[in-house]
C-alpha positions in Angstrom: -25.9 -10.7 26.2 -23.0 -12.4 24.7 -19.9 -10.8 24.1 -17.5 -10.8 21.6 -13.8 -12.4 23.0 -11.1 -10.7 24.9 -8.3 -9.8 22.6 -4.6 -8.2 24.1 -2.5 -8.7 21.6 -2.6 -6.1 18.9 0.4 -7.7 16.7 -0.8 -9.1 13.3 -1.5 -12.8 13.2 0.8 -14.8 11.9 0.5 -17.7 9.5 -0.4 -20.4 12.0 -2.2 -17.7 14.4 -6.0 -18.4 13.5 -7.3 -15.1 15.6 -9.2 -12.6 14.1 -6.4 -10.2 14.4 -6.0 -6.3 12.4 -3.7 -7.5 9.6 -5.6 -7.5 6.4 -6.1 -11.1 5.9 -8.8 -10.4 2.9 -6.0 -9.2 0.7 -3.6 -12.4 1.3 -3.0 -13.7 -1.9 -1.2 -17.7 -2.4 0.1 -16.5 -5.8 2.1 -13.6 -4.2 5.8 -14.4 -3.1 5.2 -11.9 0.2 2.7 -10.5 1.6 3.7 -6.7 0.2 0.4 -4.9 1.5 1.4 -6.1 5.2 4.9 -6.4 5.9 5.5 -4.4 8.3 4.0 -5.3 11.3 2.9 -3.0 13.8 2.8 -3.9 17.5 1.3 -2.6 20.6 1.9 -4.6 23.4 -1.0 -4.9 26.2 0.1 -2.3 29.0 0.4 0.4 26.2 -3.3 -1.1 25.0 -4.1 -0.8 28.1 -3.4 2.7 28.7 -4.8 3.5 25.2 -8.4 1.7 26.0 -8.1 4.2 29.1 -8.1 7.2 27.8 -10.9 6.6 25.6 -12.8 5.4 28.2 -12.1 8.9 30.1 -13.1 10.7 26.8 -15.9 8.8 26.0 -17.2 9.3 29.5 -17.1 13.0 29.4 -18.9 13.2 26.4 -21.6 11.5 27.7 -21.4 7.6 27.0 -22.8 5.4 29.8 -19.9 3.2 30.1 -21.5 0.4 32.9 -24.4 -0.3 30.3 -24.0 -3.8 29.0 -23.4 -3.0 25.2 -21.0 -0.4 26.0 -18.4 -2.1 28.5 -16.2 -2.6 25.9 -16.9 0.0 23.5 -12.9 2.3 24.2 -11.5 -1.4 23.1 -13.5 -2.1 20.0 -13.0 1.4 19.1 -9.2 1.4 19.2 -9.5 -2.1 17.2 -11.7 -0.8 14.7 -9.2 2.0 14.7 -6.2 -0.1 14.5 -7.8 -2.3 11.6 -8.9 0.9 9.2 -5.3 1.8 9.1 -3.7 -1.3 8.5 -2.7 0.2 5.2 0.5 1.3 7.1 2.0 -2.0 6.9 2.3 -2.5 3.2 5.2 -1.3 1.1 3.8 -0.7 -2.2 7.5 -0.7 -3.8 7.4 -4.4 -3.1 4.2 -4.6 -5.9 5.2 -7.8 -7.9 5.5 -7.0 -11.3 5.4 -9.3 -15.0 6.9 -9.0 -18.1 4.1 -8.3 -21.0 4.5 -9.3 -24.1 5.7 -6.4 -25.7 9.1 -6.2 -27.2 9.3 -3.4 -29.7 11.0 -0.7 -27.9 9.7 2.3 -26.2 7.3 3.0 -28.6 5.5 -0.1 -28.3 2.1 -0.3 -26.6 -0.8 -2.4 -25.3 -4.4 -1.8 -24.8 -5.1 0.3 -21.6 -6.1 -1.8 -18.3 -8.8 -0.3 -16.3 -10.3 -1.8 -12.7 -13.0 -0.2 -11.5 -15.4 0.3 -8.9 -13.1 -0.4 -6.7 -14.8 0.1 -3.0 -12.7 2.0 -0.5 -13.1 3.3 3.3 -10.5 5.6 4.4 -9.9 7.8 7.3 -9.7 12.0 6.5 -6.4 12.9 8.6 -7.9 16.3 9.6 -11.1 14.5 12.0 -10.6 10.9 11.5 -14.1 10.8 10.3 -14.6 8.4 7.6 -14.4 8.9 3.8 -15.8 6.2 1.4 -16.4 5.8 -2.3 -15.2 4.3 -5.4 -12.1 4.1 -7.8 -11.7 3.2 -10.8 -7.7 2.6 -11.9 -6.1 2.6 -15.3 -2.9 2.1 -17.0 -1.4 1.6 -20.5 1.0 -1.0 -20.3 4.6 -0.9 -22.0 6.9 -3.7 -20.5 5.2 -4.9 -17.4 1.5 -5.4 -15.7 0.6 -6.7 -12.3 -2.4 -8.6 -11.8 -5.7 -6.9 -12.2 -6.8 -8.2 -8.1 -3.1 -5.8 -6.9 -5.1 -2.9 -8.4 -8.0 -3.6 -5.9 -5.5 -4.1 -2.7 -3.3 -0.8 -4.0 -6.0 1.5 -3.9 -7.3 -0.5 -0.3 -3.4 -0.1 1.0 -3.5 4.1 0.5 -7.3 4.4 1.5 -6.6 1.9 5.2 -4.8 5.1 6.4 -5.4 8.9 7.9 -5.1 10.5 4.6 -7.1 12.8 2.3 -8.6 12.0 -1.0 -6.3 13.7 -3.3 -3.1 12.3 -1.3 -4.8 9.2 -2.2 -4.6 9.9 -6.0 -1.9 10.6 -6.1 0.1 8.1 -3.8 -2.2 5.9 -6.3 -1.3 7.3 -9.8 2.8 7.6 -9.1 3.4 4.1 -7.2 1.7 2.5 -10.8 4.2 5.1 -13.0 7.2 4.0 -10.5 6.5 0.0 -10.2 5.4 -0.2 -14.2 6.8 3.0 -16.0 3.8 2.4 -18.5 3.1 4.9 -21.0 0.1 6.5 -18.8 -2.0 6.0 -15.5 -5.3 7.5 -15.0 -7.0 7.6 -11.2 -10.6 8.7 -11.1 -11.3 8.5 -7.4 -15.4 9.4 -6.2 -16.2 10.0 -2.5 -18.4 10.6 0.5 -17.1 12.7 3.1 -18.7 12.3 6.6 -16.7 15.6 8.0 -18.3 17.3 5.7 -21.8 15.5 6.2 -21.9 15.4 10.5 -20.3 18.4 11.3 -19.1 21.3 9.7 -21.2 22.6 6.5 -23.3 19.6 7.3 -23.8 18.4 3.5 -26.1 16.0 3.0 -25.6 14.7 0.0 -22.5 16.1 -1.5 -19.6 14.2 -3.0 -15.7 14.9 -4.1 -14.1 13.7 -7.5 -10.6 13.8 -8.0 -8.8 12.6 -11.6 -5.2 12.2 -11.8 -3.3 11.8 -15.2 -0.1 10.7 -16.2 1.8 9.9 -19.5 0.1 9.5 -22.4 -3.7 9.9 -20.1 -2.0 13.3 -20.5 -0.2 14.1 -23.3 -2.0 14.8 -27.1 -0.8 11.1 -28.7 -0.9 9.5 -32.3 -4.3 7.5 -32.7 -3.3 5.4 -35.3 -3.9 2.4 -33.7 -7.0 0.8 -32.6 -5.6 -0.8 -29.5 -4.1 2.9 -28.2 -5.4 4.7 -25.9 -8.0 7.4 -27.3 -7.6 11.1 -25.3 -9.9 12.7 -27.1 -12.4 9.9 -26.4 -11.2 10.5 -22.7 -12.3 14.2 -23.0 -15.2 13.7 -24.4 -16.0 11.2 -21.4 -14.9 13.7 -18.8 -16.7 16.5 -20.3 -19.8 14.2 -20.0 -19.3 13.3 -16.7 -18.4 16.6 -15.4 -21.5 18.4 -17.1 -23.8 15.4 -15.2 -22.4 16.0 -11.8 -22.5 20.1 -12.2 -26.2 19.3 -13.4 -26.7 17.3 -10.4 -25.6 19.9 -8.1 -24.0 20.4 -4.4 -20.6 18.7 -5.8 -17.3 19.3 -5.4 -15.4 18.8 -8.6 -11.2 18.5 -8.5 -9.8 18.0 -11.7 -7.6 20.8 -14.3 -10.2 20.2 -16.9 -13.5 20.9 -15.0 -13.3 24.6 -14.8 -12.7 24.5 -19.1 -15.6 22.0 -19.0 -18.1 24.2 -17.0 -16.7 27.7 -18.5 -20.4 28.5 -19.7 -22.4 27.8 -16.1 -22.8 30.6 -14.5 -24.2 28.4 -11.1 -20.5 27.0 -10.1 -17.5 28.7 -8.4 -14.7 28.0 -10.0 -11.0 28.1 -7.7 -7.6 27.7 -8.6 -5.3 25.7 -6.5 -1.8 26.4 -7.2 1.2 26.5 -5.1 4.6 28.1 -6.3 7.4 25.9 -7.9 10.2 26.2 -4.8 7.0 25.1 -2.4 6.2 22.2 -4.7 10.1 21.3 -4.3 9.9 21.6 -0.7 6.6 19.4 0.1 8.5 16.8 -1.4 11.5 16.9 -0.4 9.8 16.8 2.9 8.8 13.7 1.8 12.0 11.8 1.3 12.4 12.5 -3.2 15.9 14.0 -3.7 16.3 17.6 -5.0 16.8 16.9 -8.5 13.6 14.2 -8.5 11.8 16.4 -7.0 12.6 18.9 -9.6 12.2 16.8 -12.6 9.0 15.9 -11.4 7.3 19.1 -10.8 8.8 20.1 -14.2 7.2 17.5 -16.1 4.3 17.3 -14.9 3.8 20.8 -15.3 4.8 20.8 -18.9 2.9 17.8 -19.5 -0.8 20.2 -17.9 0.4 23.3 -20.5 0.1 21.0 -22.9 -3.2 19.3 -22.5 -4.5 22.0 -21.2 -3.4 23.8 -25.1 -4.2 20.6 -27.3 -7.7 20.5 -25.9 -8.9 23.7 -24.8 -6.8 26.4 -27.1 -5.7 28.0 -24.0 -2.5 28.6 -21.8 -2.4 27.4 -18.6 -3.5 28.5 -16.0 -6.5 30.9 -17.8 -7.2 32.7 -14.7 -10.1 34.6 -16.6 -11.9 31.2 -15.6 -11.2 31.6 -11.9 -13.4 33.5 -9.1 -11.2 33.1 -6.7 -6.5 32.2 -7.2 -5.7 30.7 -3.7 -1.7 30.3 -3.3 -1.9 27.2 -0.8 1.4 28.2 0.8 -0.8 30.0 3.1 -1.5 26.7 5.0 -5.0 24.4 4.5 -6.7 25.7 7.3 -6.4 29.4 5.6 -7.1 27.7 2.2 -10.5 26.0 4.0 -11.5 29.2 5.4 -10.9 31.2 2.6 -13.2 29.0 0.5 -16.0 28.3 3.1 -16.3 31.8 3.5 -16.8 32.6 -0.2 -19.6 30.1 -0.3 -21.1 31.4 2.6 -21.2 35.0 1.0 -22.6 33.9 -2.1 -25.7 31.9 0.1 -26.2 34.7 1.8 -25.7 37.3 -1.3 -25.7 34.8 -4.6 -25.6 37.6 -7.0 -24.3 40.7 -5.3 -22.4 43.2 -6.7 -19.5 43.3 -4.5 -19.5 39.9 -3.1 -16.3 39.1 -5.2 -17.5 36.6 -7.2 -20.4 38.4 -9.1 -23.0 36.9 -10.6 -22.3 33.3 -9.4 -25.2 31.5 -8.1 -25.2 28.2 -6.3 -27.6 25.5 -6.4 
């Protein structure tokens, strides 16, 4: 049986190395001045490989795995490669995103026709069982003063998704490092996933699949459509509605976006949950995050400003309308409460789908 080469060294190749090394060499680009989406190389030198490729031998072991069998000699080392290469989004700074001047030069109210990339394929890593999540994004952006070249919208979404994260982290890490590198006059990230923690252990879907939208600027906001080349909101609506009403018909979907419980008001087969989290804990997660006090609060602020008012223009209604809610979860509890809270709800209705009682009456789910 042949087998694949010996490899030690876990630092990323460098320009004259010609190894097959963890860096993401698919992403290199001639045209970009530095390599922003791997500059910060991560090392682990061989006797802390070493030790590494140990313990998963010894875990790999006790659960069962024949490690003396020819095919699986080697199996703790390609793991912790394979490992080491799904996360090599760490090494990018996406601050360092190069940037171009467009040609618009009439002021802040001057505007281009909206950019959108899209499918963009993505493998990530879900942070809570390092089981892999996979899907499709589709990115876009109305320009004011800058763009970046359509291929850095690909290796953007691949920098967040080569990392232990969750989908809607992904969004948003996504939707704010386009509003900070461009300041355009709106971003839109639709993201569309597969969840294999949900699908090989837990629930154990089978066919399920998460959608997360995240809106900023103009995506948002109720805006003049006097011009052809502006971004249209109320076609984007119309388009969510659409979609939304598909996937709901479809069934066994999770849904995350502020307009899908307006969108799905009259079905009587989905549960609908409110996510919310007071305004001095939104402060905190980010400060907890490195953003100042006073960015933090701005932020928060806005965006919430900017949700009463779609939420208003579109839908006649003030934000959030918790008639629309079964269930009003404060997340300050902690996920794992949030996760249990939810799972359990669902698994009163399967058991009970239209009990009096059961706390979300007359709810059925498909």
């Amino acid at each position: 049986m042949h087998e694949e080469p010996h490899l030690w060294a876990v630092e990323a190749p460098t320009a004259e190395d010609d190894r097959d090394g963890p860096a993401l060499l698919l992403l290199e680009d001639p045209d970009e001045p530095f390599p922003w989406d791997h500059i910060v190389r991560r090392e682990i030198g061989p006797e802390r490989w070493a030790r590494f490729q140990g313990y998963m031998s010894e875990i790999f072991e006790t659960f069962g795995m024949d490690l003396e069998a020819p095919g699986t000699r080697r199996t703790p080392e390609r793991f912790l490669r394979a490992l080491f290469d799904s996360t090599s989004g760490y090494e990018g700074d996406p601050n360092l995103l190069t940037a171009f001047p467009t040609e618009c030069r009439g002021g802040p109210d001057c505007m281009l026709s909206q950019v959108i990339e899209g499918p963009i394929h993505f493998y990530a890593l879900c942070e809570h069982h390092s089981l892999p999540f996979f899907g499709a994004a589709h990115v876009g952006y109305v320009p004011h003063e800058t763009i970046i070249g359509i291929s850095k919208l690909t290796r953007l979404v691949r920098l967040f998704a080569r990392r232990f994260t969750v989908q809607e982290r992904m969004g948003v890490e996504i939707t704010d490092t386009l509003t900070k590198v461009l300041q355009p006059h709106g971003v839109a990230v639709h993201l569309a996933a597969t969840h294999l923690c949900t699908q090989m252990r837990g629930v154990r879907e089978d066919q399920s699949r998460t959608w997360t939208s995240f809106w900023r600027g103009s995506y948002e906001r109720s805006m003049p459509m006097n011009e052809p080349q502006t971004f249209d909101a109320d076609c984007m609506v119309t388009m969510m509605n659409g979609i939304t009403a598909k996937i709901a018909q479809e069934g066994n979907a999770v849904v995350v976006g502020r307009g899908s419980p307006y969108f799905l008001r009259e079905r009587s087969d989905t549960l609908r949950i409110f996510l919310y989290a007071p305004r001095e804990e939104k402060i905190r997660r980010m400060l907890a995050a490195g953003t100042a006090r006073s960015e933090a609060e701005e932020l928060v602020d806005t965006v919430d400003r900017e949700r009463v008012a779609f939420i208003k223009h579109y839908f006649n209604a003030d934000w959030p309308t918790r008639s629309l809610y079964h269930l009003m979860i404060n997340t300050s509890i902690g996920d794992d409460r949030v996760i249990t809270t939810i799972l359990d709800t669902l698994h009163l209705l399967e058991e009970k789908p239209t009990a009096a009682g059961s706390g979300v009456p007359g709810v059925a789910l498909k």
